[in-house]
C-alpha positions in Angstrom: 45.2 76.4 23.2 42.5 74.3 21.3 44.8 71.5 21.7 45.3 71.6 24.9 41.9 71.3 26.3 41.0 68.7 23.6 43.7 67.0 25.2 43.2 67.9 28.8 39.3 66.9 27.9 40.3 63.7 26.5 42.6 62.4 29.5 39.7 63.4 32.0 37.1 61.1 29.8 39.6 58.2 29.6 39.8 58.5 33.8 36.0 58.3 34.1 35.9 55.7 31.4 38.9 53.8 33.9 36.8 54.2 36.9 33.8 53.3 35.6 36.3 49.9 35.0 36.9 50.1 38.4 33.5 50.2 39.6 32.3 47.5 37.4 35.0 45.2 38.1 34.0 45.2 42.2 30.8 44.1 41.1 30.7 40.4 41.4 29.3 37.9 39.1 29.3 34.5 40.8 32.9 33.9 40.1 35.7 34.5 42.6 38.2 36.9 41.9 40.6 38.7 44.0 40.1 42.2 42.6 36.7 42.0 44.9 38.8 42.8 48.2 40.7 45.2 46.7 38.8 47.8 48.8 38.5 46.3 51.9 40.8 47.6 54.5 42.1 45.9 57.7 43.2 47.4 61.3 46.8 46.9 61.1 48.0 47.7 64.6 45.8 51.1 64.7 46.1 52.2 61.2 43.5 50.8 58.5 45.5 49.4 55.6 44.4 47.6 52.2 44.2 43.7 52.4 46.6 42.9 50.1 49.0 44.6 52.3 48.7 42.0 54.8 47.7 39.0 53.6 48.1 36.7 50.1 45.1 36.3 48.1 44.8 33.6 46.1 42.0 32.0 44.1 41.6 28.2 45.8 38.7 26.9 42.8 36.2 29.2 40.9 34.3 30.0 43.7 36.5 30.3 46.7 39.2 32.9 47.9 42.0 32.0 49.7 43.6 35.0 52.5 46.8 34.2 54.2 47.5 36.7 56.5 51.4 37.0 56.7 51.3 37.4 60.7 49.0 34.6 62.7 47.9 37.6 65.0 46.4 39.2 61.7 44.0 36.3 61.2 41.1 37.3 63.3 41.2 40.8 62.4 41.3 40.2 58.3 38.4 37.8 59.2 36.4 40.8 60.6 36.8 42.9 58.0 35.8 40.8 55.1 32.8 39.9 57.0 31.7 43.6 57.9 32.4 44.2 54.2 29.7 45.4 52.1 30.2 42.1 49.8 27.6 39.5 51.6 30.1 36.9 52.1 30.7 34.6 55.0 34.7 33.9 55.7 35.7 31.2 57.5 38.9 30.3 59.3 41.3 27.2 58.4 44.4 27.7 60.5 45.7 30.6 59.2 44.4 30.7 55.9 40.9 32.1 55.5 38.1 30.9 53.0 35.9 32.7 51.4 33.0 30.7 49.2 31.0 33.1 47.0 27.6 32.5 47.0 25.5 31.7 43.8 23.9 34.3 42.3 19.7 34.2 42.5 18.2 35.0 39.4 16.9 38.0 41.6 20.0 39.1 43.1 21.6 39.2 39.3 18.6 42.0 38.1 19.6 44.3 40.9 23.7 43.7 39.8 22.0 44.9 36.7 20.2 47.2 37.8 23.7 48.9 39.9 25.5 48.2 36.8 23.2 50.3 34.6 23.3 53.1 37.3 27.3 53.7 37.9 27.3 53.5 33.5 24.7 56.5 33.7 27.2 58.2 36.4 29.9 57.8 33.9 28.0 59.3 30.9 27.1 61.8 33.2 30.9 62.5 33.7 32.0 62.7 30.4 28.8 65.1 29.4 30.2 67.6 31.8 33.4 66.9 30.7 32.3 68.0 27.3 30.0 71.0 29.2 33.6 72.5 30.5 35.7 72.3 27.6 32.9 73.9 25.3 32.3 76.5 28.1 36.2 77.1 28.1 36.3 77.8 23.7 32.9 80.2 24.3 35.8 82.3 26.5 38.4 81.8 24.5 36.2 82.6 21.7 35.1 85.9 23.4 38.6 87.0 25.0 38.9 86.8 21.4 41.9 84.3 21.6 40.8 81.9 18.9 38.4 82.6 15.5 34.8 81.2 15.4 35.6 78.9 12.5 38.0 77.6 14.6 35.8 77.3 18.0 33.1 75.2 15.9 35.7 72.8 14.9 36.4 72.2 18.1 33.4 71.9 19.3 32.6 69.7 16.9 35.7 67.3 18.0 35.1 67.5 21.4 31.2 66.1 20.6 33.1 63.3 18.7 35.2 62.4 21.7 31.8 62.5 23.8 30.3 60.2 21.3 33.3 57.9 21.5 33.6 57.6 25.3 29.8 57.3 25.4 30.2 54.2 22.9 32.7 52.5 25.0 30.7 53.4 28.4 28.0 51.4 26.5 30.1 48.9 25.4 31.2 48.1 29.1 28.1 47.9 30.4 26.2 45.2 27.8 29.7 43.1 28.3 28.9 43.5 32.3 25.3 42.9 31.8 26.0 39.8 29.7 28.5 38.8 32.0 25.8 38.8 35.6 22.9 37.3 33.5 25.0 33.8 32.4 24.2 31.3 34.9 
């Protein structure tokens, strides 16, 4: 009973902790990398479908993105959608493959990353309080259906804390490494 919902609580916080990851990793920092049009999804003859569905991403140099659509009709539309994107870039056509240069970062620009950045690590923490929230809230009825001692719901409370503090840590850690990370020029 206890050790299910330590567990149960535990696997939660590792998926907020994972799509805080997620999150973070859209979040660009000057350099190119693919995983930034991992959400953008392309009109595939009426149905909207990921890009890397229909198309080959490659990185051409550290600040360019090659797409090669895998169909020549697909070009135009691939184009579209990475330029309606919320990511600021401007695509441009070669044939069929597309370019995408990534803008420098302004020294402006890189606060408000920060400023983002700070924000979806405060979500997270968030998270993983309530997290904690419901699994103490589930021991207090445990506790009262009188399914576990109060010895025994303390000690569980106190490990469930622990795991708070530990997810907390690593939210942390993730965010100075991000912060770090959009500050170097």
């Amino acid at each position: 009973m206890i050790s299910d919902t330590k567990k149960n609580t535990e696997s939660k916080m590792l998926k907020s902790l994972e799509a805080l990851k997620n999150d973070l990793g859209k979040i660009r920092t000057g350099r190119a990398h693919i995983g930034l049009l991992d959400h953008i999804m392309v009109d595939y003859y009426g149905s909207p479908v990921p890009i890397n569905q229909v198309a080959n991403l490659t990185l051409v140099d550290s600040r360019t993105i090659g797409v090669q659509p895998w169909e020549k009709a697909m070009v135009a539309k691939v184009e579209k959608a990475i330029r309606d994107s919320d990511l600021g870039v401007n695509p441009a056509a070669q044939g069929d493959l597309i370019r995408i240069p990534m803008p420098p970062l302004t020294e402006e620009r890189r606060k408000e990353l920060v400023k983002v950045v700070k924000h979806e690590g405060e979500n997270a923490k968030v998270a993983i309080r309530n997290l904690r929230r419901d699994a103490n809230h589930h021991l207090k009825e445990a506790l009262k259906n009188k399914e576990i001692a109060e010895d025994e719901e303390r000690k569980a409370q106190d490990e469930i804390q622990k795991l708070t503090d530990k997810y907390v840590a690593e939210v942390d850690k993730l965010l100075a490494h991000k912060e770090a990370e959009l500050m170097q020029v």
